[in-house]
Backbone as ProteinMPNN parsed JSONL, in Angstrom:
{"seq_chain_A": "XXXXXXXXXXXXXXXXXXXXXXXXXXXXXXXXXXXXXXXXXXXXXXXXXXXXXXXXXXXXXXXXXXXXXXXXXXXXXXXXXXXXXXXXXXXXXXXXXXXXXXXXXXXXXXXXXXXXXXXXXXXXXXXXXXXXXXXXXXXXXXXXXXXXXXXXXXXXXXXXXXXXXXXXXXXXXXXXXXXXXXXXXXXXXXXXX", "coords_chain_A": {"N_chain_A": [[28.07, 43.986, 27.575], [25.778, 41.178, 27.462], [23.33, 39.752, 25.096], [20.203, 38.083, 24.778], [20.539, 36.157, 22.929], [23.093, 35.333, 22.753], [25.012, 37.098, 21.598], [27.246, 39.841, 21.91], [26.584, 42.84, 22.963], [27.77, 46.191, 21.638], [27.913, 49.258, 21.529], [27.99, 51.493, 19.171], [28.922, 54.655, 18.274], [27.442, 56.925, 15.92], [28.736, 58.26, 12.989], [30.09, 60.974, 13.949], [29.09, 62.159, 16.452], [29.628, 62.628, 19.563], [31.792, 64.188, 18.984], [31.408, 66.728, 18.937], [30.282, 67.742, 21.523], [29.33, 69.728, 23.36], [28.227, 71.468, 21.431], [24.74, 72.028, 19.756], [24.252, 70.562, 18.005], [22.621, 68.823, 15.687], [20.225, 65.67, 15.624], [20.854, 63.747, 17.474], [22.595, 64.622, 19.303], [22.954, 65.668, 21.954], [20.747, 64.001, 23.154], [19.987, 60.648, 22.498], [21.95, 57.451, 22.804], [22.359, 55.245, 20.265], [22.205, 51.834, 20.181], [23.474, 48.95, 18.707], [23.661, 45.785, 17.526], [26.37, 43.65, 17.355], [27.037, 41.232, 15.173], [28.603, 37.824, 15.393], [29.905, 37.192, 13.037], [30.378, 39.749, 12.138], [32.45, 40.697, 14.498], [34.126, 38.399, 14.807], [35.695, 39.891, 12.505], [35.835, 42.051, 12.85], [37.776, 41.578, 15.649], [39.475, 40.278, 14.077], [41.504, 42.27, 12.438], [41.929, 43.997, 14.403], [43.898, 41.761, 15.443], [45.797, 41.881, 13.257], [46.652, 44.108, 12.758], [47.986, 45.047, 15.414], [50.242, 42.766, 15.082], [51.488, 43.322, 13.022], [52.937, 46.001, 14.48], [53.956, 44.676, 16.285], [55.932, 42.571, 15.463], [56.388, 38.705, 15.726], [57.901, 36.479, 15.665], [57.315, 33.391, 13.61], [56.655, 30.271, 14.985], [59.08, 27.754, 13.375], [57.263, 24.043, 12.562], [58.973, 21.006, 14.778], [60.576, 18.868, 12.904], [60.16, 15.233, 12.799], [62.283, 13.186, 13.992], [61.897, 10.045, 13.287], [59.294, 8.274, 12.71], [57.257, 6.437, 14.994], [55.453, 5.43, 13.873], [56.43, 3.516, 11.434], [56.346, 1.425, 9.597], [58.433, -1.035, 8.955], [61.773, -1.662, 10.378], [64.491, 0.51, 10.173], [67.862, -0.077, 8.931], [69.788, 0.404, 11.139], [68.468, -0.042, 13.799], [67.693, -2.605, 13.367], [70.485, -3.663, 13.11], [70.904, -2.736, 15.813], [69.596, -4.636, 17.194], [69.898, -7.116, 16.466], [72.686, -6.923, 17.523], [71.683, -7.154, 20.355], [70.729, -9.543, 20.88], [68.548, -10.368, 19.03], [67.222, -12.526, 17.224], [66.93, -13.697, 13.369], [64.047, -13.452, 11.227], [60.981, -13.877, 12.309], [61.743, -13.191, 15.26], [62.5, -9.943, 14.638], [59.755, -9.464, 13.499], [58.421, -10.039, 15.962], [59.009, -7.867, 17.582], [58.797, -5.162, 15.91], [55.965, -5.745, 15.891], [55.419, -5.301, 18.578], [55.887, -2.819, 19.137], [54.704, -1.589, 17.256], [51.78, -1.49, 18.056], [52.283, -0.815, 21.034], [53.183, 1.959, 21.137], [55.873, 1.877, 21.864], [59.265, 3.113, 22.428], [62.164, 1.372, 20.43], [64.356, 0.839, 22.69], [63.29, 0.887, 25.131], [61.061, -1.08, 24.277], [62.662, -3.662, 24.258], [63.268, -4.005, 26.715], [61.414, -4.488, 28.137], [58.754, -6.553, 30.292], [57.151, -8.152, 29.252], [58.092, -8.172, 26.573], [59.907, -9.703, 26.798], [59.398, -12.129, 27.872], [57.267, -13.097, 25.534], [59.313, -13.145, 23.621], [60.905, -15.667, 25.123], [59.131, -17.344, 25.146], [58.433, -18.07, 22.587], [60.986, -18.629, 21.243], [61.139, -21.003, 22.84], [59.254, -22.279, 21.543], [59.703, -22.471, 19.167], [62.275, -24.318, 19.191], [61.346, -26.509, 20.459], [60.102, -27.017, 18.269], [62.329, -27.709, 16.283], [63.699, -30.17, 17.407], [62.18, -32.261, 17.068], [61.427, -34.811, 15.133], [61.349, -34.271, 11.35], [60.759, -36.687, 9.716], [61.179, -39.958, 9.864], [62.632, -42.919, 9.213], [61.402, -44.566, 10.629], [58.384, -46.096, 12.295], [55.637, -45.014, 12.952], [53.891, -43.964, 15.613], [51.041, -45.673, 16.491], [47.976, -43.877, 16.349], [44.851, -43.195, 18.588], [42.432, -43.893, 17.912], [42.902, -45.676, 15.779], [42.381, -48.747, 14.188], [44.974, -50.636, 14.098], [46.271, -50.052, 16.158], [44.371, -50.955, 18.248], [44.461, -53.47, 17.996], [47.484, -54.041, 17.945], [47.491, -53.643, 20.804], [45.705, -55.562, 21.505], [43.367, -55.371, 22.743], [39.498, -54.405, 23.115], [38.548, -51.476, 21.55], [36.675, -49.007, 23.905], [33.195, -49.151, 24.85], [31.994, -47.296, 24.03], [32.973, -46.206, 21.145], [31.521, -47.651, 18.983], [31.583, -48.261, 16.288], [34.366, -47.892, 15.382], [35.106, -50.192, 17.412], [33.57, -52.256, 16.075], [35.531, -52.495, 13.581], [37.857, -53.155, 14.219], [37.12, -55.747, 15.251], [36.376, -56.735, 13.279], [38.716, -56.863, 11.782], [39.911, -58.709, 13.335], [39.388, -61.358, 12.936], [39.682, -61.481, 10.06], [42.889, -61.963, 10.292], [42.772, -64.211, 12.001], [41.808, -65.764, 10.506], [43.379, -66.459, 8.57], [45.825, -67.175, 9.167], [47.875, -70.253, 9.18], [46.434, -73.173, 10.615], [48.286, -75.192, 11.904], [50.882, -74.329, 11.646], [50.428, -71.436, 13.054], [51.965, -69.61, 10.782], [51.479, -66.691, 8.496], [48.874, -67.104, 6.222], [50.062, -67.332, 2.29], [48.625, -66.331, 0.043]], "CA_chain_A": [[26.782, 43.382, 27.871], [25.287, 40.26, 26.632], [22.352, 39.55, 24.742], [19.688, 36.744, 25.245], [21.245, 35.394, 21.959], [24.639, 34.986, 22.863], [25.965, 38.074, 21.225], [27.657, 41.495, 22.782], [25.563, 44.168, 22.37], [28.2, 47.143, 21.436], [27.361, 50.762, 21.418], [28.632, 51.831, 18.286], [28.289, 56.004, 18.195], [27.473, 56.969, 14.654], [30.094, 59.521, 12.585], [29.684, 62.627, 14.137], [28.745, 62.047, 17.714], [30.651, 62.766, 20.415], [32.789, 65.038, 18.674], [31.507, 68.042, 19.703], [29.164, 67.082, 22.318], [28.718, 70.612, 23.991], [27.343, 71.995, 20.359], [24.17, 71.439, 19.715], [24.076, 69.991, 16.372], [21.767, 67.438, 15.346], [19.303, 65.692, 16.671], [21.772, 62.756, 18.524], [24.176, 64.822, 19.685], [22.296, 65.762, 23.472], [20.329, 62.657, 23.488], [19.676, 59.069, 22.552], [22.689, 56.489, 21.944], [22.008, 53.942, 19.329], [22.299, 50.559, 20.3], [24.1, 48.104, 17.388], [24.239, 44.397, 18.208], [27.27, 43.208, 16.773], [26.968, 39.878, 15.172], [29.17, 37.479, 15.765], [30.698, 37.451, 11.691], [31.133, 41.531, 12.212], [32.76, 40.643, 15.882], [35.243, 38.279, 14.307], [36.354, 39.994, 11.599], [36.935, 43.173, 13.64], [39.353, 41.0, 15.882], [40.997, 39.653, 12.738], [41.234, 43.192, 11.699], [42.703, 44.065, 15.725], [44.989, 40.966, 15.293], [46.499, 42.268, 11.882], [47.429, 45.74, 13.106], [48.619, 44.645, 16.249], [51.229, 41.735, 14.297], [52.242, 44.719, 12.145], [52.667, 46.619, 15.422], [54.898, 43.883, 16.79], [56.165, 41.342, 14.604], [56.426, 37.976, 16.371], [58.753, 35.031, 14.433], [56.568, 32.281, 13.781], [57.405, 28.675, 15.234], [58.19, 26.068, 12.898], [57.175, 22.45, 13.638], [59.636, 20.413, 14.686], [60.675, 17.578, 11.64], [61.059, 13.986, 13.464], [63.826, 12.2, 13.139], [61.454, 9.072, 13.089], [58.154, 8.256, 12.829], [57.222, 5.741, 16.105], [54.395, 4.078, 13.323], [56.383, 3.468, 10.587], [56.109, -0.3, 9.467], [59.783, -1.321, 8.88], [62.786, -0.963, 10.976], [66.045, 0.369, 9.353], [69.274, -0.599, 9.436], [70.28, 0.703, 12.305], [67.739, -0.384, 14.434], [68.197, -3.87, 13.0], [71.544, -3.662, 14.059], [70.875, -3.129, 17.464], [68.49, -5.642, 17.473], [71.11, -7.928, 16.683], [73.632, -6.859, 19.109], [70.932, -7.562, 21.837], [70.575, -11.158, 20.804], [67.835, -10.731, 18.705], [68.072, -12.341, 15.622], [65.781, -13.842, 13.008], [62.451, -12.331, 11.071], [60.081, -14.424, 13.46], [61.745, -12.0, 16.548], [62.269, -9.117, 14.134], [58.371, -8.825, 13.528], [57.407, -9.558, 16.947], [59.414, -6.286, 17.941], [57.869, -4.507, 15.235], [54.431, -5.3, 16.546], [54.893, -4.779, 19.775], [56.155, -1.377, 18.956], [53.271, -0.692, 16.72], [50.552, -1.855, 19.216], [51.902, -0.135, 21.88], [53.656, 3.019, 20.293], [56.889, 2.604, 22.623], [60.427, 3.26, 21.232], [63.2, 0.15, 20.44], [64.996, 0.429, 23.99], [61.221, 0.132, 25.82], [60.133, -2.412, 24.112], [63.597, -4.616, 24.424], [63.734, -3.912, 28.393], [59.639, -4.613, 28.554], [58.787, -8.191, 30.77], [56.423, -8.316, 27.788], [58.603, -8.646, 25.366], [61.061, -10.682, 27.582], [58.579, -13.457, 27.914], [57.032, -13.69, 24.243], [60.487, -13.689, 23.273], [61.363, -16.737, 24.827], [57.929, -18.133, 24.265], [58.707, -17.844, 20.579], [62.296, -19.459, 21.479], [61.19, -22.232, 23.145], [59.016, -22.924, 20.691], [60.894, -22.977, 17.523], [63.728, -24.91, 19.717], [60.602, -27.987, 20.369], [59.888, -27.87, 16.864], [63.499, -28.487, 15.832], [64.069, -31.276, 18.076], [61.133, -33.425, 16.884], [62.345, -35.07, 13.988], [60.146, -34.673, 10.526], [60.083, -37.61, 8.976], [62.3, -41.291, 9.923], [62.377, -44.51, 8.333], [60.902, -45.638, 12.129], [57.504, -46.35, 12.269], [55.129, -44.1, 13.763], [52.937, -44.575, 16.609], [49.18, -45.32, 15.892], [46.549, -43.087, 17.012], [44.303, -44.737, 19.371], [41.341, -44.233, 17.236], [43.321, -46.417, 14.477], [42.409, -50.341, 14.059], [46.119, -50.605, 14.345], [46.59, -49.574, 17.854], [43.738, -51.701, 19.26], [45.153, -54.699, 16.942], [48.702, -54.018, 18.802], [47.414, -53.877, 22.18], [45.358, -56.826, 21.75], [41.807, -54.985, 23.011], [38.851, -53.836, 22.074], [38.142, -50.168, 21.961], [35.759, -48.707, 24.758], [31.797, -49.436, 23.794], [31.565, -45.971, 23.722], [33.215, -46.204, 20.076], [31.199, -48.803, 18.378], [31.927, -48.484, 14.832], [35.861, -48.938, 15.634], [34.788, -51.829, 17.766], [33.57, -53.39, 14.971], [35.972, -52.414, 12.501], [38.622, -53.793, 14.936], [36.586, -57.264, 15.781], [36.458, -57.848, 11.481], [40.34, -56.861, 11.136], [41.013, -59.559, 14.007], [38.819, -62.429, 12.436], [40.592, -61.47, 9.016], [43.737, -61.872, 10.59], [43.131, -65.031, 12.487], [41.577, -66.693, 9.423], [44.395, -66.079, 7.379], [46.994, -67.755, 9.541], [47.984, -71.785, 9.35], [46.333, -73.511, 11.88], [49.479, -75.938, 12.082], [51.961, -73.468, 11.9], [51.301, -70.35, 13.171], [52.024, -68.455, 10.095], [50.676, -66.49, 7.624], [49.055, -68.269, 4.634], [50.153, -66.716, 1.348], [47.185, -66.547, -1.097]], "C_chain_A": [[26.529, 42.222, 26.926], [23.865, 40.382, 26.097], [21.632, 38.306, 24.93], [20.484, 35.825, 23.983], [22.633, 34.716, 22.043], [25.735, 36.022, 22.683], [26.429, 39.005, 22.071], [27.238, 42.049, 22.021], [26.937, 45.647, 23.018], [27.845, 48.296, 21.254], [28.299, 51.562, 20.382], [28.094, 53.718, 17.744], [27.855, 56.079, 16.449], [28.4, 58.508, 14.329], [29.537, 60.652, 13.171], [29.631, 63.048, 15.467], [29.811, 62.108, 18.654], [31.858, 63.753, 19.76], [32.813, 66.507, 19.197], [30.193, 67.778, 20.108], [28.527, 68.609, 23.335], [28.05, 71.649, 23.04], [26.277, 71.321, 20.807], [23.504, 71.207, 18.849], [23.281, 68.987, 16.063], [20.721, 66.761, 16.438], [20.235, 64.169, 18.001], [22.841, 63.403, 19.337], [23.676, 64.956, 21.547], [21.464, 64.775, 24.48], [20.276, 61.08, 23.34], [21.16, 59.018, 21.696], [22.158, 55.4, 21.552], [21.959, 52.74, 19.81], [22.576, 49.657, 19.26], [24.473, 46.889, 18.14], [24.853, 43.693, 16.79], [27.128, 41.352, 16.311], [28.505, 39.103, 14.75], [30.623, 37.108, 14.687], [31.531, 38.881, 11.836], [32.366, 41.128, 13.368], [34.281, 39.582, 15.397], [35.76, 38.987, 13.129], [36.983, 41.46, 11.931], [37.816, 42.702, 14.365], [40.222, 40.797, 15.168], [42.029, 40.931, 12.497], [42.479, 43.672, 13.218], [43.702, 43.292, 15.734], [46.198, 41.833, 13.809], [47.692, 43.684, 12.532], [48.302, 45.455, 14.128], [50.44, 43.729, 15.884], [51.805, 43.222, 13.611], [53.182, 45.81, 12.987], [54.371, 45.999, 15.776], [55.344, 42.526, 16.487], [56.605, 39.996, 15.487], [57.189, 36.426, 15.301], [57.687, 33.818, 15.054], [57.105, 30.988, 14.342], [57.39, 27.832, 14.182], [58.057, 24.665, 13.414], [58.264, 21.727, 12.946], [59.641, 19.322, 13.993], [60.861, 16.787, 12.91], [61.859, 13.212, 12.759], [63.02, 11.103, 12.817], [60.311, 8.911, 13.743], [58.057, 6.829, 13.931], [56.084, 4.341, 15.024], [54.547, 3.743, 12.207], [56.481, 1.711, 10.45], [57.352, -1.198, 9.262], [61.045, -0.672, 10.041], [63.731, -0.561, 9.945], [66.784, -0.533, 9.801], [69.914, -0.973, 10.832], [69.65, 0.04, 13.413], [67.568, -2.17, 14.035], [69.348, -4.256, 13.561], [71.661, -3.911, 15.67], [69.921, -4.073, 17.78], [69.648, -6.719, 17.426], [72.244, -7.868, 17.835], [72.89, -7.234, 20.334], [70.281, -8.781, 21.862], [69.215, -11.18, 19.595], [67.707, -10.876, 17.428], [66.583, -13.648, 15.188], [64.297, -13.229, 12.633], [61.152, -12.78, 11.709], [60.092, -13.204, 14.693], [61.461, -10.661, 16.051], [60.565, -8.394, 14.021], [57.824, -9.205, 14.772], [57.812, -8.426, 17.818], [58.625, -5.025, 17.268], [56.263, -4.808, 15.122], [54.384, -4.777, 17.386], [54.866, -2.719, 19.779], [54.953, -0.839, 18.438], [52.151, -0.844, 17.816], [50.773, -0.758, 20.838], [52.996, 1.371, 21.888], [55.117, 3.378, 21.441], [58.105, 2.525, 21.734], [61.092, 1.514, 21.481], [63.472, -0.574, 21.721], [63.582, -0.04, 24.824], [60.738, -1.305, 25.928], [61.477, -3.824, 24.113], [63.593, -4.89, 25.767], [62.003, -4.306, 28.839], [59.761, -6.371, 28.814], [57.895, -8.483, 29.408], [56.932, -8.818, 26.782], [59.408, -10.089, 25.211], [60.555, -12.009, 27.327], [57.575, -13.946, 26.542], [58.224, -13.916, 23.528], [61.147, -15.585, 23.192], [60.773, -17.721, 24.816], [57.807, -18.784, 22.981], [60.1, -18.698, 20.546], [62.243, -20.86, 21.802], [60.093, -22.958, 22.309], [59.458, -23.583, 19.452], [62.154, -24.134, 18.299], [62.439, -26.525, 19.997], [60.568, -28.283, 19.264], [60.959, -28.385, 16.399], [63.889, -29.505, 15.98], [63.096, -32.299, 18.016], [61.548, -33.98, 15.609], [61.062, -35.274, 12.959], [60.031, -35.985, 10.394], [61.504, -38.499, 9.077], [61.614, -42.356, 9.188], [61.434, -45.556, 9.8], [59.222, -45.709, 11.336], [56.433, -45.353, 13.263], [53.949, -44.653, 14.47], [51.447, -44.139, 16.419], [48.749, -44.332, 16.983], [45.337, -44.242, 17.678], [42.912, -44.731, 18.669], [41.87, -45.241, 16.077], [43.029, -47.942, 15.026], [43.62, -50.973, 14.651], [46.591, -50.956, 15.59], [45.859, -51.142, 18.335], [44.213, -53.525, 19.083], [46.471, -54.952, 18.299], [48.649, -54.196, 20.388], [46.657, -55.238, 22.598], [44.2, -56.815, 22.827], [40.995, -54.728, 22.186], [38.549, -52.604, 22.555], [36.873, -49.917, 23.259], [34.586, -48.955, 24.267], [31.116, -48.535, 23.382], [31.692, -45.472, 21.737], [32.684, -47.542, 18.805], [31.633, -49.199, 17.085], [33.735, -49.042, 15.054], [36.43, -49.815, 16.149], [34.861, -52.816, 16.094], [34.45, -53.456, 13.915], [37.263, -53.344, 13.292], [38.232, -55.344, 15.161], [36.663, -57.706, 14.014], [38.032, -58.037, 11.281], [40.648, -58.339, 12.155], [40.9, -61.085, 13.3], [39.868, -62.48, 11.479], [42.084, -62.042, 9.658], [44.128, -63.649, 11.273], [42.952, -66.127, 10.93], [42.297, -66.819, 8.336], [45.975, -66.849, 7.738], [46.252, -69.174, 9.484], [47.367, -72.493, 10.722], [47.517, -74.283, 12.667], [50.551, -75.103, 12.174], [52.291, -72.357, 12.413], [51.63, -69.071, 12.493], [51.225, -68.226, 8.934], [50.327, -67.127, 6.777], [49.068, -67.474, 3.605], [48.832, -66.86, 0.722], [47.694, -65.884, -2.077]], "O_chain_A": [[26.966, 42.226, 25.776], [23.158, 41.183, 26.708], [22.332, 37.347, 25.254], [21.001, 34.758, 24.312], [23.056, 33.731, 21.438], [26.85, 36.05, 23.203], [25.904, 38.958, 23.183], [27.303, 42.011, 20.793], [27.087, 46.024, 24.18], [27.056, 48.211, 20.312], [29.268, 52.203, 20.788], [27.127, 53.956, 17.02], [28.06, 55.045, 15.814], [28.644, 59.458, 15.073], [28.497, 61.177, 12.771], [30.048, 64.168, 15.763], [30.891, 61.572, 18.402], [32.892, 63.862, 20.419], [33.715, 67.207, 19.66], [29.208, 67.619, 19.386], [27.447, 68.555, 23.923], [27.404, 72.58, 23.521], [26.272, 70.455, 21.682], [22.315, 71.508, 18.74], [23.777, 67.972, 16.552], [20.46, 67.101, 17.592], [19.961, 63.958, 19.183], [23.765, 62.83, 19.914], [24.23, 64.168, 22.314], [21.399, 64.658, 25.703], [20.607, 60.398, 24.311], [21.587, 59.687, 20.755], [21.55, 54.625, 22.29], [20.729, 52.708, 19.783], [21.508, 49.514, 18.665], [25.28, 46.82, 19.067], [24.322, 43.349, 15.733], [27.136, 40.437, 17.136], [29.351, 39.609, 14.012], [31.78, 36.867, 15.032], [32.734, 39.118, 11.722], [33.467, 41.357, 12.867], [35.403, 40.022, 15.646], [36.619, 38.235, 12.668], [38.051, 41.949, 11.561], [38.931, 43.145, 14.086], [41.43, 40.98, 15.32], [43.233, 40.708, 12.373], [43.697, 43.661, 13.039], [44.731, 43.894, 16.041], [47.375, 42.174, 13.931], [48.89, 43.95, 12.633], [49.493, 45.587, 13.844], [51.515, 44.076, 16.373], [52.65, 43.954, 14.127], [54.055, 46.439, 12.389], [55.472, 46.529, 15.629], [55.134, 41.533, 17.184], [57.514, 40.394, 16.215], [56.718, 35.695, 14.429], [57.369, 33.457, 16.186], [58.257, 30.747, 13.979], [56.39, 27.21, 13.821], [58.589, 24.21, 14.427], [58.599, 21.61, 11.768], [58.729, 18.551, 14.291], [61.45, 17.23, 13.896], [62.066, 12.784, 11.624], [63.324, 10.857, 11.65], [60.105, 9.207, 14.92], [58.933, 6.014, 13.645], [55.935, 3.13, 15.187], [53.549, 3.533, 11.517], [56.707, 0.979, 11.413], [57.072, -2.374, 9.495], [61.148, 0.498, 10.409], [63.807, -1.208, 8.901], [66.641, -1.427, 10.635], [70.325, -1.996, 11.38], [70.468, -0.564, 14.107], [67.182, -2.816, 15.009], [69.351, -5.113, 14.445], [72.18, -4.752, 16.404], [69.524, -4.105, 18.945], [70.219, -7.067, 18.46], [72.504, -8.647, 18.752], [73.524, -7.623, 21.315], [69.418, -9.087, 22.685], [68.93, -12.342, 19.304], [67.894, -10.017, 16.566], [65.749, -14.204, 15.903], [63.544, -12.678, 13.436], [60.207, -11.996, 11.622], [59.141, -12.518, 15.065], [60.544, -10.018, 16.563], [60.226, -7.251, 14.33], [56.674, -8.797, 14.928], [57.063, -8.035, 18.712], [58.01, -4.145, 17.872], [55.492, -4.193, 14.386], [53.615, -3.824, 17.512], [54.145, -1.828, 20.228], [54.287, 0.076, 18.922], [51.832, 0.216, 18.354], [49.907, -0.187, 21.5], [53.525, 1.627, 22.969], [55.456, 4.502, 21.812], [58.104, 2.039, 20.603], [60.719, 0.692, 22.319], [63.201, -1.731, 22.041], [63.087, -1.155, 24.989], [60.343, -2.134, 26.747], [61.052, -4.968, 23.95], [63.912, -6.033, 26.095], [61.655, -4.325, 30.019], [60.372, -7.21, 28.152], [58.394, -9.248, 28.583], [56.451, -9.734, 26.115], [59.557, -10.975, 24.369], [61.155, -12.872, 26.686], [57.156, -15.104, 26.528], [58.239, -14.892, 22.778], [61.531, -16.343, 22.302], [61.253, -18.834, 24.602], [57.204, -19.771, 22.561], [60.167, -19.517, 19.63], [62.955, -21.743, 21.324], [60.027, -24.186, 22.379], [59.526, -24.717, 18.979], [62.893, -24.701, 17.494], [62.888, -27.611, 19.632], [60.847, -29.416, 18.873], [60.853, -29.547, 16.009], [64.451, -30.087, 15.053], [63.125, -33.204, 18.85], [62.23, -33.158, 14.997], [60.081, -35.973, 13.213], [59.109, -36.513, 11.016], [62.593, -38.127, 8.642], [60.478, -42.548, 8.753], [61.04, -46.721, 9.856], [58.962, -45.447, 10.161], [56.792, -45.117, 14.417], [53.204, -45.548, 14.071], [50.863, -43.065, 16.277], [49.138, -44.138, 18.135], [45.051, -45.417, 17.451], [42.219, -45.715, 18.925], [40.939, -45.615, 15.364], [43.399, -48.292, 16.147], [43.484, -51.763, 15.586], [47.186, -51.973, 15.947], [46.475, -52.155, 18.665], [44.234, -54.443, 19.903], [46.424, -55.733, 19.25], [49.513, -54.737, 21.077], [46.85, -55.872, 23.635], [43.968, -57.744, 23.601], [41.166, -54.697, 20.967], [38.293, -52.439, 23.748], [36.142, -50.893, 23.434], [34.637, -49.05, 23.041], [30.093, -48.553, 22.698], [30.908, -44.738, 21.136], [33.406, -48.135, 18.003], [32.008, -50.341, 16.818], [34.193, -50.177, 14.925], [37.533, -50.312, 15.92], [35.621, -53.527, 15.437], [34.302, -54.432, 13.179], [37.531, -54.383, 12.689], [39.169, -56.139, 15.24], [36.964, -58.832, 13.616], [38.556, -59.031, 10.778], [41.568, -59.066, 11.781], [41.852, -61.842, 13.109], [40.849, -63.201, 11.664], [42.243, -63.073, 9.004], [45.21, -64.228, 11.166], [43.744, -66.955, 10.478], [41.878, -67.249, 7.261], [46.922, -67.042, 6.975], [45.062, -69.47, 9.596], [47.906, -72.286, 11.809], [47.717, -74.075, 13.864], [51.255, -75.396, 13.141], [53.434, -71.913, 12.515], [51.662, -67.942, 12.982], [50.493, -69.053, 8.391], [51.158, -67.882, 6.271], [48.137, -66.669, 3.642], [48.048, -67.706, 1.151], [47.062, -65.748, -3.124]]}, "name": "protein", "num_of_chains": 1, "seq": "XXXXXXXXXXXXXXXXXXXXXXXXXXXXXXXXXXXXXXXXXXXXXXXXXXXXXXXXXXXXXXXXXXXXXXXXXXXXXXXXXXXXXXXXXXXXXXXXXXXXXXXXXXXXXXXXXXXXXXXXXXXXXXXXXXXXXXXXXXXXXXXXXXXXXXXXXXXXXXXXXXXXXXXXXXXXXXXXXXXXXXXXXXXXXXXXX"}
């Protein structure tokens, strides 16, 4: 039976009762059973108490937990796994750590995440990038091409900026003056000063 509380309400005889129930000894023995509501501390600790004996009863080999060979979130690859990274073209610590994200982010193993379109395509995202940057050349003895906000530019093309940019209008209309007023009228060329 339950109780409005939650508990089981047990009928716990008291010592004596029911033992010899066709005497008529005492004053419980012909009439009233007790009523004892078991609370729910007593109620586990008699199971515990039922568990114990029982185990004793019939001994049961515990499981242990299985060791892993390898943790799926550890932050480094080994060797090994380096290795095969290499054998499958993938080489460099640029690719190296974007394997070891993807892995962490999405907790799949090595082979997974090598055979994933995912990977396939930041791969050679990451490839064809580093392969533009190589092929641009840092730094030549050439001359590099103005920016079209530069004086320079508008100088070279022999306009004037849009009127939208006024200030590099004007900075462009003083450089040209400078420029004319500085050449020979007779010749053409520059005049030393």
């Amino acid at each position: 039976m339950s109780n409005d509380n939650g508990s089981e309400e047990v009928i716990v005889p008291k010592p004596g009762e029911g033992e010899g129930e066709g005497e008529g000894e005492g004053e419980g023995a012909k009439g009233k059973d007790e009523k004892v509501v078991e609370t729910p501390e007593a109620k586990r600790a008699r199971l515990m108490r039922q568990l114990e004996q029982h185990n004793k009863k019939f001994p049961v080999a515990e499981e242990k937990p299985k060791p892993e060979a390898r943790s799926n979130k550890s932050k480094e690859l080994d060797y090994g796994q380096k290795a095969f990274l290499i054998a499958n073209g993938v080489k460099g610590s640029d690719e190296t750590a974007l394997v070891e994200d993807i892995m962490k982010n999405t907790g799949k193993s090595l082979d997974d995440v090598l055979e994933s379109k995912y990977f396939q395509a930041e791969l050679k995202e990451l490839r064809d990038a580093r392969a533009t940057s190589e092929a641009i050349p840092g730094s030549t003895k050439r001359s590099a091409q103005s920016a079209k906000d530069s004086v320079e530019y508008w100088l070279a093309k022999g306009e004037l900026p849009p009127a939208s940019e006024r200030e590099l209008r004007t900075k462009v209309v003083n450089a040209r003056i400078k420029k004319e007023s500085s050449t020979n009228v007779f010749t053409s060329q520059n005049v030393v000063k």
